[in-house]
C-alpha positions as CSV (number, residue, x, y, z in Angstrom):
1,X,-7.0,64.2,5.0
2,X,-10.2,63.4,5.2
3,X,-13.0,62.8,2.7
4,X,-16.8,63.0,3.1
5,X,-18.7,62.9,0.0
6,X,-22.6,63.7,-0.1
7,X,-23.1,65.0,3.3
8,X,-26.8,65.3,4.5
9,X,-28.1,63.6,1.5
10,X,-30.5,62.1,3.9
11,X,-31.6,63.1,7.4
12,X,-28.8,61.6,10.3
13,X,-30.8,60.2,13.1
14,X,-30.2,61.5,16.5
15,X,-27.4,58.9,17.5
16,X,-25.4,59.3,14.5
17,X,-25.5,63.1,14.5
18,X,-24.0,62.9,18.4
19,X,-21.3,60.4,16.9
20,X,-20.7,62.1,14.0
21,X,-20.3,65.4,15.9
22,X,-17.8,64.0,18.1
23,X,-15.7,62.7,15.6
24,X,-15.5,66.0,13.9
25,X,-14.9,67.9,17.1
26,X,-11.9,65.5,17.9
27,X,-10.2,66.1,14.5
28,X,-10.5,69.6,13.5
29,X,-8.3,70.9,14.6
30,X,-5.6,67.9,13.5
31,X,-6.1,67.1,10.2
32,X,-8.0,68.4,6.6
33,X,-11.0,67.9,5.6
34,X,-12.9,67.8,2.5
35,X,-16.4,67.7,2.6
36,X,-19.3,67.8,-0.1
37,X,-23.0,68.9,-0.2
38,X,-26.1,70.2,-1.7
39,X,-27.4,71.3,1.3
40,X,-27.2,74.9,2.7
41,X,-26.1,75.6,6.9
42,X,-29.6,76.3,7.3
43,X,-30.5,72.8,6.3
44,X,-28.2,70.9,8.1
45,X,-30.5,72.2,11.1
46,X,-33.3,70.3,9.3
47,X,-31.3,67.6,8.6
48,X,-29.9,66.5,12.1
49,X,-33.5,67.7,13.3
50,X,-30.6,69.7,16.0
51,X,-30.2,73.4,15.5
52,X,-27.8,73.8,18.1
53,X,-26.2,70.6,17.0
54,X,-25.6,71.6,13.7
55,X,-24.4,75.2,14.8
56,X,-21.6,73.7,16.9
57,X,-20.8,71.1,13.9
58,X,-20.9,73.9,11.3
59,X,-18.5,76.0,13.8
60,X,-15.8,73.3,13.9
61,X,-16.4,72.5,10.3
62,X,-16.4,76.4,8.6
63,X,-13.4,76.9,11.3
64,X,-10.4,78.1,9.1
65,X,-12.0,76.5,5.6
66,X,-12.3,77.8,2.5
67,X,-16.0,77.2,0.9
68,X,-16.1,76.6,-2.9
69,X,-19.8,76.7,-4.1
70,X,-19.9,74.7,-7.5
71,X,-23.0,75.8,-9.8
72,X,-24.0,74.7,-13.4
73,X,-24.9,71.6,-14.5
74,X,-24.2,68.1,-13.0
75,X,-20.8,66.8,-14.6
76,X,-22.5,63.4,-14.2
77,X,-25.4,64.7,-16.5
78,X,-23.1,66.7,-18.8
79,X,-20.8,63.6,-19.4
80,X,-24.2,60.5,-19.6
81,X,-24.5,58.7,-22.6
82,X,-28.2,57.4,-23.5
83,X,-29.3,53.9,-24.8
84,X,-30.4,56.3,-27.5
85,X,-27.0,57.6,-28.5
86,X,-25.8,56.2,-31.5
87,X,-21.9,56.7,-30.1
């Protein structure tokens, strides 16, 4: 299994898109993936600057998956504590 954690948080230049791409294609078939993000299909276009890049990642990716969309508030946020917070 494999574990990728904040996704397109920023954009991926060119290179790393190609690399990242190619990883992804040689393993999805092979093994599991878990993969998290804020970002929507249509922004990974943005993201990778690549529409047709992002397309064939997304197809290999979204190939046999099951897509949980989380909403509410951040667990981070729910759980903070504040200097202010006498506990």
């Amino acid at each position: 299994m494999i574990v990728i954690d904040d996704i397109m948080l920023f954009p991926i230049e060119k290179e790393q898109a190609v690399n990242f791409f190619n990883f992804i294609n040689q393993l999805f078939e092979q093994t599991a993936f878990i993969i998290t993000t804020n970002k929507s299909p249509k922004e990974w276009a943005k993201m990778l600057d690549d529409e047709v890049l992002a397309t064939a990642l997304l197809d290999r990716l979204l190939y046999r998956c099951e897509v949980i969309n989380l909403e509410g508030k951040s667990y981070r946020m729910k759980n903070r504590k504040t200097i202010f917070n006498e506990n």
